[in-house]
LUMLUM-540631 format. One record per residue (C-alpha): residue number from 1; residue in three letters; x, y, z. Coordinates in steps of 0.001 Angstrom, whole numbers, padded with zeros to 6 digits. Each point is the difference from the previous one (the first is absolute). Example, Ala and Ser with C-alpha at 12.3 -4.5 7.8 and 13.67 -1.06 7.14 Angstrom:
2
bafi num: 1&residu: ALA&u: 012300&v: -004500&w: 007800
bafi num: 2&residu: SER&u: 001370&v: 003440&w: -000660
END
This chain:
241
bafi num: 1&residu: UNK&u: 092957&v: 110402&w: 098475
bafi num: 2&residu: UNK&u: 000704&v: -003650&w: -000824
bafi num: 3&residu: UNK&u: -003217&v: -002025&w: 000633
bafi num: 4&residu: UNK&u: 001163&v: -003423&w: -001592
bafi num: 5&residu: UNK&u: -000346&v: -002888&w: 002508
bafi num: 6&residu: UNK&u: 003368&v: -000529&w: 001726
bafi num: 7&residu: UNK&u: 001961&v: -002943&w: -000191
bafi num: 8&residu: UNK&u: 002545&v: -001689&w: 001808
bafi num: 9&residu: UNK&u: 002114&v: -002143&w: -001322
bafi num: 10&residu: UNK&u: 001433&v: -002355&w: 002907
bafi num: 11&residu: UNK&u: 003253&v: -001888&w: -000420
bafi num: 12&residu: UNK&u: 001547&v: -002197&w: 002511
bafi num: 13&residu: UNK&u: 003846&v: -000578&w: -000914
bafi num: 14&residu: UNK&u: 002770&v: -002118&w: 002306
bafi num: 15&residu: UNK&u: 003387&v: -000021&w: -001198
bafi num: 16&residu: UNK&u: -001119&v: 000976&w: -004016
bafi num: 17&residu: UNK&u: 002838&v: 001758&w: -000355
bafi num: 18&residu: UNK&u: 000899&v: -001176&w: -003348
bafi num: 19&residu: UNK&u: -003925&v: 000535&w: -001248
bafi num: 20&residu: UNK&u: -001787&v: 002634&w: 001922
bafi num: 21&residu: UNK&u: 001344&v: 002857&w: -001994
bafi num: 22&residu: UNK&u: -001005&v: -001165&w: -003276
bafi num: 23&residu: UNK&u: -003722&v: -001023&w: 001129
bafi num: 24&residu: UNK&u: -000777&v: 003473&w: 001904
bafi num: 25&residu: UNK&u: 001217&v: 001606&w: -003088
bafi num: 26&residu: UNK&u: -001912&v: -002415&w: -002195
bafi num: 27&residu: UNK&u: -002806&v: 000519&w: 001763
bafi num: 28&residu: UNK&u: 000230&v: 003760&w: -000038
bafi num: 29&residu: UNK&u: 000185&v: 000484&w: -003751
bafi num: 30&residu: UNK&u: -002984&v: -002196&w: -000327
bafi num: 31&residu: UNK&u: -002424&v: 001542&w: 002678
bafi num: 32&residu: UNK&u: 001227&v: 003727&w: -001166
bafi num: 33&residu: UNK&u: -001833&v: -000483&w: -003222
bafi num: 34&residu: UNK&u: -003637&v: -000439&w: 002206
bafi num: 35&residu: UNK&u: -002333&v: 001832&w: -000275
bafi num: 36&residu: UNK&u: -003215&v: -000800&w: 001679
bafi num: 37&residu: UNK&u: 001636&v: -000340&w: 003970
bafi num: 38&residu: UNK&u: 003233&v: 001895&w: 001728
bafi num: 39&residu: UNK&u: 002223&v: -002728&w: 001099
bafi num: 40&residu: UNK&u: 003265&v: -000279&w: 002123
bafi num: 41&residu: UNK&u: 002425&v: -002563&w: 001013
bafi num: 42&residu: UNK&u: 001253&v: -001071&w: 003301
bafi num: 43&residu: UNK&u: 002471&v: -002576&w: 000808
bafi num: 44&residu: UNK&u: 000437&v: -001669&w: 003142
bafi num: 45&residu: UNK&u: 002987&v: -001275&w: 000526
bafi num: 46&residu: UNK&u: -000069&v: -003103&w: 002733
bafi num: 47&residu: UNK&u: 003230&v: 001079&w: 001684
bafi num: 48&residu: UNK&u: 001993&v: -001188&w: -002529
bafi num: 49&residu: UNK&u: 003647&v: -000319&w: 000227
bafi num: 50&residu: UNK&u: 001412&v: 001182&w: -003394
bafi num: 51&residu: UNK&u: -000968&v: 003223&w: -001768
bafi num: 52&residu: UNK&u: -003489&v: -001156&w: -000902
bafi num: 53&residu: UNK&u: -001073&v: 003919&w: 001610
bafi num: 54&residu: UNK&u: 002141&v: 002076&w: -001315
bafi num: 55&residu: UNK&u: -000440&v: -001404&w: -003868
bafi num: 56&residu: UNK&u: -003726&v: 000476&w: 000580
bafi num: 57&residu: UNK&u: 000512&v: 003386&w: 001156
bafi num: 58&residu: UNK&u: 002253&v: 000783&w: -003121
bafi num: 59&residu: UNK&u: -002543&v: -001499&w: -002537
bafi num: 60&residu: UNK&u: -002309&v: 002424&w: 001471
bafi num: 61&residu: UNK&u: -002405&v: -001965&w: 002494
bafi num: 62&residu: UNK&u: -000895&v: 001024&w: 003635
bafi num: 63&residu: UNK&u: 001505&v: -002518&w: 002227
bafi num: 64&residu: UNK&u: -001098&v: -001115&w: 003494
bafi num: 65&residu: UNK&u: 003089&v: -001665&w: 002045
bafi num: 66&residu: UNK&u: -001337&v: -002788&w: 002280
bafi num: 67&residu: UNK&u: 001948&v: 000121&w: 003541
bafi num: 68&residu: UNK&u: -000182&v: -003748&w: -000261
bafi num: 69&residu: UNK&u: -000390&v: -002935&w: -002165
bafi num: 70&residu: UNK&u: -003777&v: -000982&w: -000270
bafi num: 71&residu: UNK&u: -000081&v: -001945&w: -002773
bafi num: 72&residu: UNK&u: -002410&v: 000530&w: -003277
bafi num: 73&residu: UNK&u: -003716&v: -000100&w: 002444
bafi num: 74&residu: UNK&u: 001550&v: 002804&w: 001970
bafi num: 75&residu: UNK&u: 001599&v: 001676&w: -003073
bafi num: 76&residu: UNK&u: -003596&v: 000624&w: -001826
bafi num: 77&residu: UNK&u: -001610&v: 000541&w: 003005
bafi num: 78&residu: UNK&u: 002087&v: 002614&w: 000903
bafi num: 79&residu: UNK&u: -000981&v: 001221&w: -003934
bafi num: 80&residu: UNK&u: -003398&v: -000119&w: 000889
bafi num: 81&residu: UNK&u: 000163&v: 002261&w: 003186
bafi num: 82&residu: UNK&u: 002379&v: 002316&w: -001957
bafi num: 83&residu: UNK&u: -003304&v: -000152&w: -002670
bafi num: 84&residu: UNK&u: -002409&v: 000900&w: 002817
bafi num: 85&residu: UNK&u: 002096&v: 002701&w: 001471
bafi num: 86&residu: UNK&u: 000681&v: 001779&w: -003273
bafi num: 87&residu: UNK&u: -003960&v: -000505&w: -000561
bafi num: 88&residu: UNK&u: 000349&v: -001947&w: -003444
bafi num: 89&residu: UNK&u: -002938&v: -001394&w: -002016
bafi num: 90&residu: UNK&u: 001455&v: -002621&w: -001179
bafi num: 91&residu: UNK&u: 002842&v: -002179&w: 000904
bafi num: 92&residu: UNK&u: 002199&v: -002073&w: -002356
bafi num: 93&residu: UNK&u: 002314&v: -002746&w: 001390
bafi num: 94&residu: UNK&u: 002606&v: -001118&w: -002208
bafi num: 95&residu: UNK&u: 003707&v: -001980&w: 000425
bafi num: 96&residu: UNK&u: 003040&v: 001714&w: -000246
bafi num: 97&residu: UNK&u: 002075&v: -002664&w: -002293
bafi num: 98&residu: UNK&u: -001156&v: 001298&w: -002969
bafi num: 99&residu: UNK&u: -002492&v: -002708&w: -000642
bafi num: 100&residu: UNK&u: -003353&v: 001677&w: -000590
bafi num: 101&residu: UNK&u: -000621&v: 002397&w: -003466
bafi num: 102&residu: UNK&u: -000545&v: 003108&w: 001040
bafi num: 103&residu: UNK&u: -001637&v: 000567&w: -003349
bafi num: 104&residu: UNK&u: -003600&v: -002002&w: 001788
bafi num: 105&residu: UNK&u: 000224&v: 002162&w: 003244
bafi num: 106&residu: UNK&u: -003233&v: 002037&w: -001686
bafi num: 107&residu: UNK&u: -001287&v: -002936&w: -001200
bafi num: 108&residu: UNK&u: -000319&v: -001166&w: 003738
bafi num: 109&residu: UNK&u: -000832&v: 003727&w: 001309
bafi num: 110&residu: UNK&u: -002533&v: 000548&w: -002255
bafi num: 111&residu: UNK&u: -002675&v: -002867&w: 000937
bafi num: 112&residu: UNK&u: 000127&v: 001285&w: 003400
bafi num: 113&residu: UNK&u: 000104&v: 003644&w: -000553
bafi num: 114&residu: UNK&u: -003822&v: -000671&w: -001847
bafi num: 115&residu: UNK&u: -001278&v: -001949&w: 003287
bafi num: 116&residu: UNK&u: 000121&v: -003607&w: -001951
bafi num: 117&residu: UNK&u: 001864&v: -000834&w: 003082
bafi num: 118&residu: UNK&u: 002224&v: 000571&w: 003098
bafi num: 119&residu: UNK&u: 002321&v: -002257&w: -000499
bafi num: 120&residu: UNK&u: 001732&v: -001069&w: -003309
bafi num: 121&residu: UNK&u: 002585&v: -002423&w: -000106
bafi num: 122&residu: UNK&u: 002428&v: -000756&w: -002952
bafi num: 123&residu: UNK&u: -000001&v: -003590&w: -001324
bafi num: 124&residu: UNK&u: 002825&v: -002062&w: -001191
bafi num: 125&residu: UNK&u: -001935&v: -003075&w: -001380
bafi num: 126&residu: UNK&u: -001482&v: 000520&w: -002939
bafi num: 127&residu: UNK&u: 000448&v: -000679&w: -003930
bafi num: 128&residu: UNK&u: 002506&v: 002979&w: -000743
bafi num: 129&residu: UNK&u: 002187&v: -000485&w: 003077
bafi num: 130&residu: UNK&u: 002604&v: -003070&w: -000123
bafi num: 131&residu: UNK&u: 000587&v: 000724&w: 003475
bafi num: 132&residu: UNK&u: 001517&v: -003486&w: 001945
bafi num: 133&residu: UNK&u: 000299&v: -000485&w: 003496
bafi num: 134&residu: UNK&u: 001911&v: -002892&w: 001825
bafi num: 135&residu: UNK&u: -001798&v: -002693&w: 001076
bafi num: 136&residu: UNK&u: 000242&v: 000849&w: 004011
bafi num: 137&residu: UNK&u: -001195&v: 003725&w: -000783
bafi num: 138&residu: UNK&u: -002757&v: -001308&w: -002425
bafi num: 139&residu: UNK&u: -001097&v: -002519&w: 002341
bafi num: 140&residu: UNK&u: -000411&v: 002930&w: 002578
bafi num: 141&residu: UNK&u: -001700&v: 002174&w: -002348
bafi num: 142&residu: UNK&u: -002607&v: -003070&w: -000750
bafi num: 143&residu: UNK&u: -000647&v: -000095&w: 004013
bafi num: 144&residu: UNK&u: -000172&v: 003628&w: 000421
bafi num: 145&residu: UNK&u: -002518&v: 000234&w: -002774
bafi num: 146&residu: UNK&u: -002527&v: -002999&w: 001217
bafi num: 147&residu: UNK&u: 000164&v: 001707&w: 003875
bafi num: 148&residu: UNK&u: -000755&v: 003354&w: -001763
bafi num: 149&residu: UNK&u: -002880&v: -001737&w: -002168
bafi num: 150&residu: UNK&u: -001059&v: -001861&w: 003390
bafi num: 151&residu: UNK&u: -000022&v: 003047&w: 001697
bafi num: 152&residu: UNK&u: -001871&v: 002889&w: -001980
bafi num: 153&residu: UNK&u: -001404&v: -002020&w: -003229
bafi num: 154&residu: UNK&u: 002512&v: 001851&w: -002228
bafi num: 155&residu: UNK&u: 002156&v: -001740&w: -002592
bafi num: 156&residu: UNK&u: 003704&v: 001485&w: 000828
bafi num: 157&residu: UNK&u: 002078&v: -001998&w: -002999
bafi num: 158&residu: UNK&u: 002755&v: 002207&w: 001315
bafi num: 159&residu: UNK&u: -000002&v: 000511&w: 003736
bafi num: 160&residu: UNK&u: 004135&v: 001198&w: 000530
bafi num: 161&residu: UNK&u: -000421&v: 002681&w: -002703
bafi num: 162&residu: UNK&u: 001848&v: 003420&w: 001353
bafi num: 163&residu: UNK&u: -001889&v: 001792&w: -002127
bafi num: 164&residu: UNK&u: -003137&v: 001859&w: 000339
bafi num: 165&residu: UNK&u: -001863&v: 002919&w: 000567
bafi num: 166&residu: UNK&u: -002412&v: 000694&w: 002850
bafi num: 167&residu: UNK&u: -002558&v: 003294&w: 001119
bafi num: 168&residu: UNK&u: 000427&v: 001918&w: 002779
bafi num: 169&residu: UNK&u: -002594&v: -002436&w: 001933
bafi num: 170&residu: UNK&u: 002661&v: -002663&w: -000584
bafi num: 171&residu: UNK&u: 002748&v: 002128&w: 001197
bafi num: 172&residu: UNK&u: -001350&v: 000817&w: 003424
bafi num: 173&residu: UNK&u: -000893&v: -003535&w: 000482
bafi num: 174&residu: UNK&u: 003591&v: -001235&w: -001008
bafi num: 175&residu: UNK&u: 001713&v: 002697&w: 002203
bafi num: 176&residu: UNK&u: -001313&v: -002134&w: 003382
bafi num: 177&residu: UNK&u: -000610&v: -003509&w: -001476
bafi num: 178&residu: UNK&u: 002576&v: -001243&w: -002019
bafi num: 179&residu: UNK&u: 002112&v: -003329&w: 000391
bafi num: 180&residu: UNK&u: 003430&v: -000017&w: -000029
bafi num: 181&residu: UNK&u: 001187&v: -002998&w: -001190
bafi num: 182&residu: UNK&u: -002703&v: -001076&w: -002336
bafi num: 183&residu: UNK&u: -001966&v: 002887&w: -000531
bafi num: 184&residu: UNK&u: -001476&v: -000160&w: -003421
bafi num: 185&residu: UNK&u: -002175&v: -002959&w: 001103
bafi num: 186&residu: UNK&u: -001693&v: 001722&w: 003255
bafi num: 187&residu: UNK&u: -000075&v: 003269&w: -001954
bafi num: 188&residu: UNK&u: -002689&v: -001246&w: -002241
bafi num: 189&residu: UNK&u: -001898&v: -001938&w: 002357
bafi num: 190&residu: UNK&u: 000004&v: 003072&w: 002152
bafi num: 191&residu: UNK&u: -000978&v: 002324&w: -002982
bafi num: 192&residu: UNK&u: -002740&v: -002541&w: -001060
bafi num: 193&residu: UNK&u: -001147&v: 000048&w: 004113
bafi num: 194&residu: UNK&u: -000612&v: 003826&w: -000149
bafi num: 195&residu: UNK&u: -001911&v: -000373&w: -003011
bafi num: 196&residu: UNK&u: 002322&v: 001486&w: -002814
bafi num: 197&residu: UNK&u: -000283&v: -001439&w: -003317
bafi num: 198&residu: UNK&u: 003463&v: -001928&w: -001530
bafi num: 199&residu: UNK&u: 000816&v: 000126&w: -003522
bafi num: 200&residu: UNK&u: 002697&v: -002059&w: -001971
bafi num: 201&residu: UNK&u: 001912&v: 001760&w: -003243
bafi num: 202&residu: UNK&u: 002548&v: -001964&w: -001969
bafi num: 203&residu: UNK&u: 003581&v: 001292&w: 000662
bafi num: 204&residu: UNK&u: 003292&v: -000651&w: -001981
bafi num: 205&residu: UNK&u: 002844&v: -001074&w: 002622
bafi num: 206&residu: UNK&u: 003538&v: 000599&w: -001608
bafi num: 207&residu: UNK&u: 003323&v: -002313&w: 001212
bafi num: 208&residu: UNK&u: 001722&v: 001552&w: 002865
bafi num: 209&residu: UNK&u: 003063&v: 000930&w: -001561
bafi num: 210&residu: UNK&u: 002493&v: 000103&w: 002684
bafi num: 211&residu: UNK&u: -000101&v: -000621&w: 003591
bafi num: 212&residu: UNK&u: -002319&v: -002517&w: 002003
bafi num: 213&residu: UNK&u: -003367&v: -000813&w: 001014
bafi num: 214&residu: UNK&u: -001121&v: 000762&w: 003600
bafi num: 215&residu: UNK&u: -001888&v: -003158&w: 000190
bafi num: 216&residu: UNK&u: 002384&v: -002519&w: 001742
bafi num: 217&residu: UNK&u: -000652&v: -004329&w: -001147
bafi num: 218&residu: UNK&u: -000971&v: 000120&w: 004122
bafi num: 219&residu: UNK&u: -002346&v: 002447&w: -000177
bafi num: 220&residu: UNK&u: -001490&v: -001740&w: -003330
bafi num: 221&residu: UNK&u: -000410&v: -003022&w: 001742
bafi num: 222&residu: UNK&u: -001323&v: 001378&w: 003494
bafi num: 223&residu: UNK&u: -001954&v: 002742&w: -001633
bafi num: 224&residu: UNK&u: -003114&v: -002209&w: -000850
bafi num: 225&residu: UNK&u: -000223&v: -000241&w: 004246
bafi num: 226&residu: UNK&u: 000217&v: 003840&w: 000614
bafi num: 227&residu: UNK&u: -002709&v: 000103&w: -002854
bafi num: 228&residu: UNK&u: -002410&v: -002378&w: 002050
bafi num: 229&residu: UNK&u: 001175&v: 001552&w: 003393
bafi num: 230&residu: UNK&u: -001292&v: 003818&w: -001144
bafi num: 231&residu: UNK&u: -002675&v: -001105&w: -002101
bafi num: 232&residu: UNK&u: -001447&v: -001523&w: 002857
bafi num: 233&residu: UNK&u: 000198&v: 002554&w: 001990
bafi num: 234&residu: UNK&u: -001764&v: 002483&w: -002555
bafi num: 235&residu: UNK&u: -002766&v: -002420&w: -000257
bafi num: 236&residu: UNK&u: -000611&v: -000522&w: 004077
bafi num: 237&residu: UNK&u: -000226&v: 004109&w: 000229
bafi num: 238&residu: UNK&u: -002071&v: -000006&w: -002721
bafi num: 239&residu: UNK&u: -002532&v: -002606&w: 001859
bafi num: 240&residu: UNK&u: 000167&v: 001979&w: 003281
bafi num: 241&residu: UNK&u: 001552&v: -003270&w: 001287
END
């Protein structure tokens, strides 16, 4: 009987057909050599119009079909309720372009596998990581960061990261509360507003090497208002208002 904490490994992919074999199979040579949780990988695939699905399916993930496009909120919350149903400890959301190092997946399981906290989220800023965003992107990410700060008291240097890991308390809360547009924002004031403990971990963040951000310049520079907008709201249920 296998008694290792279960993992899932969420993946939300839209047209990465030219990426999303190589990263599930990536990723599945490096989680295969674990051995201190049971982990699987599912992609869900926003509706995508190319054979994003049926190269995931090939490389060896599970795939979830979206009848519609919902963009990336509704992508990983859809992960998050396929988490809950398949009664997962932990939950780990990463992108599908091939961007994150699957080699630190247990290196972001692990703090929250021995209760350090519920939510760990991978950082791109810091001394080993030459990562560069443009200047409308990094201007957002300064604005999410101080409405995060403003909001729980916790120092987010990296507030769009897609990836992280998260308990099962985190999952059922995501499954019902999550922001579609902007959702990393709201999702860690909301986390902080139920009382679960954040944790930052330094990530490595690799070029995309072929196709194309889903982060339009519009929804750079219009971003920083959906921030305010749901932050707001988090804050006014969290005052009763």
């Amino acid at each position: 009987m296998n008694d290792k904490p279960r993992v899932l490994i969420l993946i939300p992919a839209f047209n990465e057909e030219a990426i999303i074999g190589k990263t599930v199979t990536e990723i599945r040579n490096s989680i295969a050599k674990s051995d201190f949780a049971s982990f699987d990988l599912v992609v869900i695939d926003d509706a995508s119009s190319d054979r994003t699905a049926n190269l995931a399916a090939e490389a060896g993930a599970r795939v979830v079909t979206l009848p519609m496009n919902l963009g990336i909120g509704g992508a990983v919350q859809a992960g998050y309720m396929y988490a809950e149903k398949g009664d997962y400890d932990i939950a780990v959301h990463m992108d599908g372009d091939g961007q994150h190092d699957p080699a630190e997946i247990k290196n972001l399981v692990f703090p929250v596998l021995q209760g350090e906290c519920d939510y760990n989220i991978g950082c791109r800023f810091h001394d080993t990581c030459k990562y560069q965003a443009s200047l409308f992107r990094r201007m957002g990410m300064i604005f999410a960061s101080f409405i995060t700060l403003m909001a729980t008291g916790v120092d987010i240097p990296d507030p769009t990261s897609g990836f992280s890991a998260v308990n099962r308390a985190c999952i059922q809360i995501f499954c019902r509360e999550w922001h579609l547009h902007f959702a990393a924002v709201p999702s860690y004031i909301e986390a902080h507003r139920k009382g679960l403990k954040i944790k930052i971990m330094p990530a490595h963040f690799r070029k995309r090497s072929t196709g194309y951000s889903s982060i339009t310049l519009c929804e750079a520079v219009f971003s920083p208002f959906r921030i305010m907008i749901t932050a707001l709201g988090s804050v006014i249920r969290k005052s009763g208002v």
